[in-house]
Backbone as numpy.savetxt, mean C-alpha at the origin, in Angstrom:
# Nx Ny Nz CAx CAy CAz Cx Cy Cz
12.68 -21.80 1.24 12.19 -20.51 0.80 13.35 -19.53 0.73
13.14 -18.27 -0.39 14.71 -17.89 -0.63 14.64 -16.73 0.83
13.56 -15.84 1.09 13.64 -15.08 1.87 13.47 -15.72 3.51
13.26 -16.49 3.86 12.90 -17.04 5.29 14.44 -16.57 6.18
14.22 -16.14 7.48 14.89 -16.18 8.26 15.29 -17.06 8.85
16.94 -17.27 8.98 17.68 -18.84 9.68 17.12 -18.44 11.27
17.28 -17.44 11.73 16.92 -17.55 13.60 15.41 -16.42 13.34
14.37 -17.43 13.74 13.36 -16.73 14.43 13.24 -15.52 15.06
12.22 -14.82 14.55 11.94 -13.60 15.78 11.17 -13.98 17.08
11.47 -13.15 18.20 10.34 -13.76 19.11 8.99 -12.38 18.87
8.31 -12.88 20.01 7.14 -11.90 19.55 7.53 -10.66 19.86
8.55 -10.07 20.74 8.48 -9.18 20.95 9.69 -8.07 19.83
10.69 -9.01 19.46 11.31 -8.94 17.97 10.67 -8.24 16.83
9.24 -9.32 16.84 8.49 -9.17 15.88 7.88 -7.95 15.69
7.17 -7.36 16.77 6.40 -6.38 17.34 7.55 -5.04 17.00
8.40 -4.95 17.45 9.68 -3.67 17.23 10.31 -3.94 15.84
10.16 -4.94 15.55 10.19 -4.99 13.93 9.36 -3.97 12.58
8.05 -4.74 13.17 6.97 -3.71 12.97 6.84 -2.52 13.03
7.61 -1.46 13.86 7.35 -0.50 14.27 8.27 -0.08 13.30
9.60 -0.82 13.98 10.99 0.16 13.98 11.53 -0.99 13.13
11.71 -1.23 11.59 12.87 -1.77 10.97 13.82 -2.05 11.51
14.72 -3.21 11.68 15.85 -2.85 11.99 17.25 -2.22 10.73
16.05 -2.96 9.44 16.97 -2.65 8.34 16.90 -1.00 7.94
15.47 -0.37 8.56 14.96 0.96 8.16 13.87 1.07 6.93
13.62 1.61 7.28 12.22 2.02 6.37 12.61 2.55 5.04
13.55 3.08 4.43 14.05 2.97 3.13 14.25 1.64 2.45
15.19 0.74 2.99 15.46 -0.32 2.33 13.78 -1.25 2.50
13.07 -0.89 3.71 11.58 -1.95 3.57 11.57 -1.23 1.92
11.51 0.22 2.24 10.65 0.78 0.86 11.10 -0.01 -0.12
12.37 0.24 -0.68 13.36 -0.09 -1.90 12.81 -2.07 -2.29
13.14 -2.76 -0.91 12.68 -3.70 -1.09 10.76 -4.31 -1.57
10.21 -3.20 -1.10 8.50 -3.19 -1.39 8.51 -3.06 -2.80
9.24 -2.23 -3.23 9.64 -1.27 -5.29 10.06 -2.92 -5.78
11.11 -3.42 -5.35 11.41 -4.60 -5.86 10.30 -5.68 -6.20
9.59 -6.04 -5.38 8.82 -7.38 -4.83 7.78 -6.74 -6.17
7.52 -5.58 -5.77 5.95 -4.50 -6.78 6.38 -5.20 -8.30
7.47 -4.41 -8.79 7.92 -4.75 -10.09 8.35 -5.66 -10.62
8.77 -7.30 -9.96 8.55 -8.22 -10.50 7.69 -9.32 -10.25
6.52 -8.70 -9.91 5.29 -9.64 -10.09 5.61 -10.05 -11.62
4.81 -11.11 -12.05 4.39 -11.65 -13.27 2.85 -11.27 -13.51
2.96 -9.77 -13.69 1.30 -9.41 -14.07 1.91 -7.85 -14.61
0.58 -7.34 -15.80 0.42 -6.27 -16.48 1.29 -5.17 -15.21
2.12 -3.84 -16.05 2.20 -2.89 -15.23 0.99 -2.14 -14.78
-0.67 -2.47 -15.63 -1.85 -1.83 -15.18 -2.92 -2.91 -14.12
-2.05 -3.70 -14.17 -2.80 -4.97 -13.12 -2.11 -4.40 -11.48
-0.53 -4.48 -11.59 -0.08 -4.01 -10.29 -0.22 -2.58 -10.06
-0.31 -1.63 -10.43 -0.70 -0.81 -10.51 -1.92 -0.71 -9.81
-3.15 -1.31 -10.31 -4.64 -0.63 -9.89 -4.11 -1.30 -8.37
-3.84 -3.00 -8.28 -4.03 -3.38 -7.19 -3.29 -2.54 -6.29
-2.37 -1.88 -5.95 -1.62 -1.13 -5.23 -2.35 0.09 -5.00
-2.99 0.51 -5.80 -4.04 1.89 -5.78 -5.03 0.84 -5.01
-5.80 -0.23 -5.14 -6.54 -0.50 -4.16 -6.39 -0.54 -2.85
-5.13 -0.68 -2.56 -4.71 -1.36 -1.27 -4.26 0.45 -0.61
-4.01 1.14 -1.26 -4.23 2.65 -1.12 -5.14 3.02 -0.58
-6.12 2.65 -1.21 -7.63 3.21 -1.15 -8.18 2.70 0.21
-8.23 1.40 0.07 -8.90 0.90 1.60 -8.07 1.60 3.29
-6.89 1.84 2.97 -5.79 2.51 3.79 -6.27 3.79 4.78
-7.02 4.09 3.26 -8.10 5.36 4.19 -9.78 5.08 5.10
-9.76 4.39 5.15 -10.77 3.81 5.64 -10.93 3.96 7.30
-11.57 3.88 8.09 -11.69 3.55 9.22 -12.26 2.02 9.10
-11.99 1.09 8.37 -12.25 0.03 8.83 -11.15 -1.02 9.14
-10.40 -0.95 10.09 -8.99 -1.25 10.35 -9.08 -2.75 9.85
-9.82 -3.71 10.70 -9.81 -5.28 10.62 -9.95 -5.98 9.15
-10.88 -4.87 8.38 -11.25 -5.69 7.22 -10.33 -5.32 6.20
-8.88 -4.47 6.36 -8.40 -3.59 5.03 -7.81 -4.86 4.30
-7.37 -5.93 4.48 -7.04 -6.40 3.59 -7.66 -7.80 2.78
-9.04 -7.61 3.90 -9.99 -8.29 2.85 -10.16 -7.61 1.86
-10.85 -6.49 2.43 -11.15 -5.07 1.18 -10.63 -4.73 0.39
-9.35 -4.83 0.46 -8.26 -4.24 -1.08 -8.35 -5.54 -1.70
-8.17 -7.06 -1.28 -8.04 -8.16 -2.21 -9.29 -7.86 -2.88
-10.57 -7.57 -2.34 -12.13 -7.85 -2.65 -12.09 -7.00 -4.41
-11.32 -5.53 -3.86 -11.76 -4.39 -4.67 -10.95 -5.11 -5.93
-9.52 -5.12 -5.61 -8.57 -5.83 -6.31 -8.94 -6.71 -7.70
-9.32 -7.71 -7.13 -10.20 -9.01 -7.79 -11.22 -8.58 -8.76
-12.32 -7.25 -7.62 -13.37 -7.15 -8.73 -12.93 -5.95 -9.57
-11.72 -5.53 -9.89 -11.28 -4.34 -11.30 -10.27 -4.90 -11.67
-10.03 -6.23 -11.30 -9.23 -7.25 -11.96 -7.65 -6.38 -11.87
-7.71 -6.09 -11.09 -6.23 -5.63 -10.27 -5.00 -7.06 -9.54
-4.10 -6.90 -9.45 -3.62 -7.48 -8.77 -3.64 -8.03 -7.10
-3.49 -9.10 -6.70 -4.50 -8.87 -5.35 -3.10 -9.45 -4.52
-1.91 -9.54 -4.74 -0.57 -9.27 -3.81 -0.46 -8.38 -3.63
-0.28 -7.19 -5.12 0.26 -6.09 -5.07 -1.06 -4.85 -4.16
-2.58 -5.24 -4.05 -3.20 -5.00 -3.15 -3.09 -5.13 -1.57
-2.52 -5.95 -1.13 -2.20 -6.57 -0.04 -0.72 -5.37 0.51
0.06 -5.19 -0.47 1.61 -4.76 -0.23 0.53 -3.26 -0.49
-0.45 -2.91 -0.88 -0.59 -1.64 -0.92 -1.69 -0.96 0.56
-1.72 -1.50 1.18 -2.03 -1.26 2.60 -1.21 -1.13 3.31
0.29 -1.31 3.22 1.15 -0.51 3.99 0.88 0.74 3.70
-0.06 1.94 2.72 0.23 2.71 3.02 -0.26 3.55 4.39
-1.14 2.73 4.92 -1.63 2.75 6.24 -0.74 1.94 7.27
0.10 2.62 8.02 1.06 2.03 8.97 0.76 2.80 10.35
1.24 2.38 11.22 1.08 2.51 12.53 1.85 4.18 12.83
2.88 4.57 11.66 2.96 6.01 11.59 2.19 6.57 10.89
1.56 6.08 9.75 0.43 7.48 9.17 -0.74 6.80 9.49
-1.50 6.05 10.28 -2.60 6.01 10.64 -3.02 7.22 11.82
-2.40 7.92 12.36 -2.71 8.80 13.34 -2.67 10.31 12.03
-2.22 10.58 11.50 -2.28 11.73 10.49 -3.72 11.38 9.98
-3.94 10.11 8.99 -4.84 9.76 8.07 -6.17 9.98 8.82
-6.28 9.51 9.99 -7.46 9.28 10.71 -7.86 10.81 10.95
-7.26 11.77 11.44 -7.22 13.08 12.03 -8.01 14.17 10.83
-7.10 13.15 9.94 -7.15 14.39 8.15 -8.79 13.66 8.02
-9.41 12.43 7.47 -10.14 12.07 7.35 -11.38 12.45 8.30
-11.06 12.78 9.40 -12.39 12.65 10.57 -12.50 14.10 10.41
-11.69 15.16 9.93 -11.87 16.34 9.39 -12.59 16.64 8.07
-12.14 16.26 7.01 -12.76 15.99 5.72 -14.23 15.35 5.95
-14.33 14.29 6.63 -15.94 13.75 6.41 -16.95 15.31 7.65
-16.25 15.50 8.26 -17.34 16.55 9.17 -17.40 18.14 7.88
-16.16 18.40 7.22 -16.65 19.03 6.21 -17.81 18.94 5.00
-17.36 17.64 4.63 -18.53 16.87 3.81 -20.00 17.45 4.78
-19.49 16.46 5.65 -21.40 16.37 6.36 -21.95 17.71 6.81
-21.42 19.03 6.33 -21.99 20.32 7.06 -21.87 20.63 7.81
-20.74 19.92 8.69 -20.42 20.36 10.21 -19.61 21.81 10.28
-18.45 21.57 9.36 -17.63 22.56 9.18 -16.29 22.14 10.40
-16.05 22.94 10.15 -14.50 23.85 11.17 -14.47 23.02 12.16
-15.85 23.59 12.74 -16.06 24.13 14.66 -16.72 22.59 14.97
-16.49 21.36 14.46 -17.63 20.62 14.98 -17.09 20.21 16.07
-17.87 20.33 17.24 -17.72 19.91 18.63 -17.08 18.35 18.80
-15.65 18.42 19.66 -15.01 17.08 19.55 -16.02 16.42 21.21
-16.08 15.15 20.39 -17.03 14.21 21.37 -16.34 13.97 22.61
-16.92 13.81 23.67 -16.22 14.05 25.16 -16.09 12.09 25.53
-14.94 12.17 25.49 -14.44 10.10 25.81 -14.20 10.05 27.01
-14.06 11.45 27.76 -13.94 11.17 29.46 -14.77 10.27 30.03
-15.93 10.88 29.82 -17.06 10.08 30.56 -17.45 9.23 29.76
-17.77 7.52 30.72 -18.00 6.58 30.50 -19.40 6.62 30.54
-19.83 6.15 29.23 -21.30 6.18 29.01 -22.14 4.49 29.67
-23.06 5.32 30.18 -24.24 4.27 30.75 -25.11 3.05 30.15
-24.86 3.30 28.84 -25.83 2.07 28.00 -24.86 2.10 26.72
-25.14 1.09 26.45 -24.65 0.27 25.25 -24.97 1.51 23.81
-26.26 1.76 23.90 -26.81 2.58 23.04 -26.17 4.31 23.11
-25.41 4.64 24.21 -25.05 6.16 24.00 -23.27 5.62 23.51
-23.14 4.58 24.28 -21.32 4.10 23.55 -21.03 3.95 21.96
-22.64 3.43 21.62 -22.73 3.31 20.12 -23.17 4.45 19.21
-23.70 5.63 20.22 -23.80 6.18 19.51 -22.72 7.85 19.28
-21.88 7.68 20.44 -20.62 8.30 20.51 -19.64 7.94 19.15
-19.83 6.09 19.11 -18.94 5.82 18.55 -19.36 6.05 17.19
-20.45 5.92 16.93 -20.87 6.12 15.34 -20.65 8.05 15.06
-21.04 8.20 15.60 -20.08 10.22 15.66 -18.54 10.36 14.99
-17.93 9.94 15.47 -16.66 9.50 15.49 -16.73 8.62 13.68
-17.24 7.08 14.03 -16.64 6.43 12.20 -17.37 6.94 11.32
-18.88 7.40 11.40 -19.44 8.39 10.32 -18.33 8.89 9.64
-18.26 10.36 9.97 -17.70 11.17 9.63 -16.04 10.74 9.00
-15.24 9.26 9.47 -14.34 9.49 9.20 -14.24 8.21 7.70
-15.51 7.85 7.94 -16.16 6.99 6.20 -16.33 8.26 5.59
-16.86 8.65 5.63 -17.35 9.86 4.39 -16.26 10.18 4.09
-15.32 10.94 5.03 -14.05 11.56 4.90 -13.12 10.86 4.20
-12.68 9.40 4.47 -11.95 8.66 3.81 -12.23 8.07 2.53
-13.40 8.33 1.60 -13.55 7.65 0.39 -12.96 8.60 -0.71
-13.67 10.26 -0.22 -13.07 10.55 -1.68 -11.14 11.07 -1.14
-10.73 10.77 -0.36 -9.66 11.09 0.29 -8.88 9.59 -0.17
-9.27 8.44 -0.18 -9.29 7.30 -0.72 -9.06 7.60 -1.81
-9.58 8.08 -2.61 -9.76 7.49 -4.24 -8.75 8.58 -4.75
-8.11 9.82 -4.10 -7.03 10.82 -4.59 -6.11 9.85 -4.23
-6.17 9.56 -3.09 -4.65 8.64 -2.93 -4.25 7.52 -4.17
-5.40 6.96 -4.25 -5.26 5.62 -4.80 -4.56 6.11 -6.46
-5.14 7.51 -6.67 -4.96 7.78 -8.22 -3.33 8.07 -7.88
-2.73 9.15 -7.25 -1.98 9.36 -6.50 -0.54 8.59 -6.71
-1.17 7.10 -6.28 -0.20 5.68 -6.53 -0.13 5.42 -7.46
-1.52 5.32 -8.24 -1.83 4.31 -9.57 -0.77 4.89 -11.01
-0.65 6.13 -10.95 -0.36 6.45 -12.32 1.50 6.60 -11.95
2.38 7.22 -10.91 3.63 6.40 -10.69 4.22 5.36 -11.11
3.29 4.77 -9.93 3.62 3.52 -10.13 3.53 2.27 -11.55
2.32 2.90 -12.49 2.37 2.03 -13.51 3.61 2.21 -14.52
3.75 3.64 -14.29 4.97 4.01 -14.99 6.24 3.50 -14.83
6.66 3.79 -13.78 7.49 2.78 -13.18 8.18 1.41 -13.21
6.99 0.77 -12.89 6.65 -0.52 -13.03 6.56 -1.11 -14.86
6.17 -0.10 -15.73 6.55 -0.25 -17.17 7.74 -0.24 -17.57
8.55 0.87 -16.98 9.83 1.54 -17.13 10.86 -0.08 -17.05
10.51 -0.31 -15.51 11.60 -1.04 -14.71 11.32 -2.55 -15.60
10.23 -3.21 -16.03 10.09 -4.48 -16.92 10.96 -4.30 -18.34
10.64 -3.20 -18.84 11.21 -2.86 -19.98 12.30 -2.89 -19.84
13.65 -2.39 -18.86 14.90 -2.79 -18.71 15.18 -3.90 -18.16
14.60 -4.70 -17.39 14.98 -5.69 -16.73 14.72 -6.69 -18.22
13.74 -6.75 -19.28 13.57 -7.45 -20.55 15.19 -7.39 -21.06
15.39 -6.25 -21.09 16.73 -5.79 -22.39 17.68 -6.55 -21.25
18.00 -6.30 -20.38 19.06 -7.14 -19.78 19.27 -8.63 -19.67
17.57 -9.22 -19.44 17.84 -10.60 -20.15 18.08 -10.73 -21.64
17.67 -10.24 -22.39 17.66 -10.45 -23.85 19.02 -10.46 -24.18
19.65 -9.28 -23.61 21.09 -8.91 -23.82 21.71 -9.88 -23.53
21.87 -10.53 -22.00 22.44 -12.10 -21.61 22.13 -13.14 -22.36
21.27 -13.29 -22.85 20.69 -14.67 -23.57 21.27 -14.65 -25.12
21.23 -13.17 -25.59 21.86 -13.48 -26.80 23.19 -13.87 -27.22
23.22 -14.64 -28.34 25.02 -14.86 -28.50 25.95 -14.30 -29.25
27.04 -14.39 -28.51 28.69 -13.12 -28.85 27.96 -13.16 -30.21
28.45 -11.80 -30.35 28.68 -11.42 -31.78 30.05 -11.80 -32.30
30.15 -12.17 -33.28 30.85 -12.83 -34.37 32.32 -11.44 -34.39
33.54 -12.15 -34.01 34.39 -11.10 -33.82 34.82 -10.16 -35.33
34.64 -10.71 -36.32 34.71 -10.21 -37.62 36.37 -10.58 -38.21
36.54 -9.55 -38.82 37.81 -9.65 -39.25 39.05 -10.03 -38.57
38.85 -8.95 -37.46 40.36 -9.03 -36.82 40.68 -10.50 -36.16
39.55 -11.49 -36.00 39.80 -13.01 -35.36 40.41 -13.74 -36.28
41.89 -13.82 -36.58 42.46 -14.77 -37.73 42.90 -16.60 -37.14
42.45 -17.02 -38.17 42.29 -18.43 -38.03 43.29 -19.04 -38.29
44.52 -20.13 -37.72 45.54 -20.58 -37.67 45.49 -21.98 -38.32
46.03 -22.35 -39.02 46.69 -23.18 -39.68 47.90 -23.94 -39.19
């Protein structure tokens, strides 16, 4: 494989990897731009899928996001890698912003407003039924909040990036074309010896 690593990470490698690049979070980026733009699919195929994988990002449904972006992916006939690479935009640094912004937005939605009373997690609740229903307080509000907060993002990505992604095929074409074609014919000044 061309990208595989010769020495293993261990788990805990792996884990501070995750967090903290060692290469940095620019070059992940630069390298993510790379991998995006030479898929072998439409610039409006990688495109949506990356807006999908956007979209689910906002979600409070942590476990399922990348079923969900392949799912959405697949059914608007999006790309479903470039879905997958588009759930980084939910990372372990903007999931604490996203969640905060979202659990705000859905209590606006739902009529709460401003002032809605933050739920008390001190106390450990007595039945199954008040834990569930603390907890549904809490992902309500931050579903509602995250769809149409979802679907700005996703547009957000989608129209960039197709551009982009048009831009960058279109030169990377001319540069093969350019290599593949043959010398031009030196003309006159090449005199032929006898």
């Amino acid at each position: 494989m061309v990208f595989k690593r010769r020495n293993k990470l261990s788990r805990t490698q792996r884990v501070r990897e995750y967090f903290w690049p060692k290469s940095g979070y620019r070059r992940t980026g630069v390298y993510l731009w790379h991998r995006l733009s030479r898929m072998q699919a439409s610039p409006h195929a990688i495109a949506v899928g990356f807006a999908c994988g956007a979209f689910v990002s906002f979600t409070p449904l942590i476990g399922l996001h990348l079923f969900l972006a392949g799912l959405i992916a697949w059914a608007l006939r999006g790309h479903i890698l470039s879905a997958l690479f588009g759930t980084a935009v939910g990372n372990p640094l903007t999931f604490p912003f996203i969640w905060a912004w979202i659990h705000k937005v859905g209590n606006i939605l739902l009529g709460r407003g401003h002032g809605a009373a933050p739920i008390d997690t001190s106390e450990v609740s007595e039945t199954l039924l008040s834990g569930f229903q603390q907890a549904w307080e809490i992902f309500w509000p931050m579903l509602v909040g995250g769809i149409p907060t979802g679907v700005i993002a996703a547009l957000l990505c989608y129209f960039p990036l197709k551009f982009g992604v048009e831009r960058y095929q279109e030169l990377r074409r001319a540069r093969f074309a350019a290599k593949l074609s043959p010398d031009e014919p030196r003309g006159q000044d090449h005199e032929v010896r006898s």
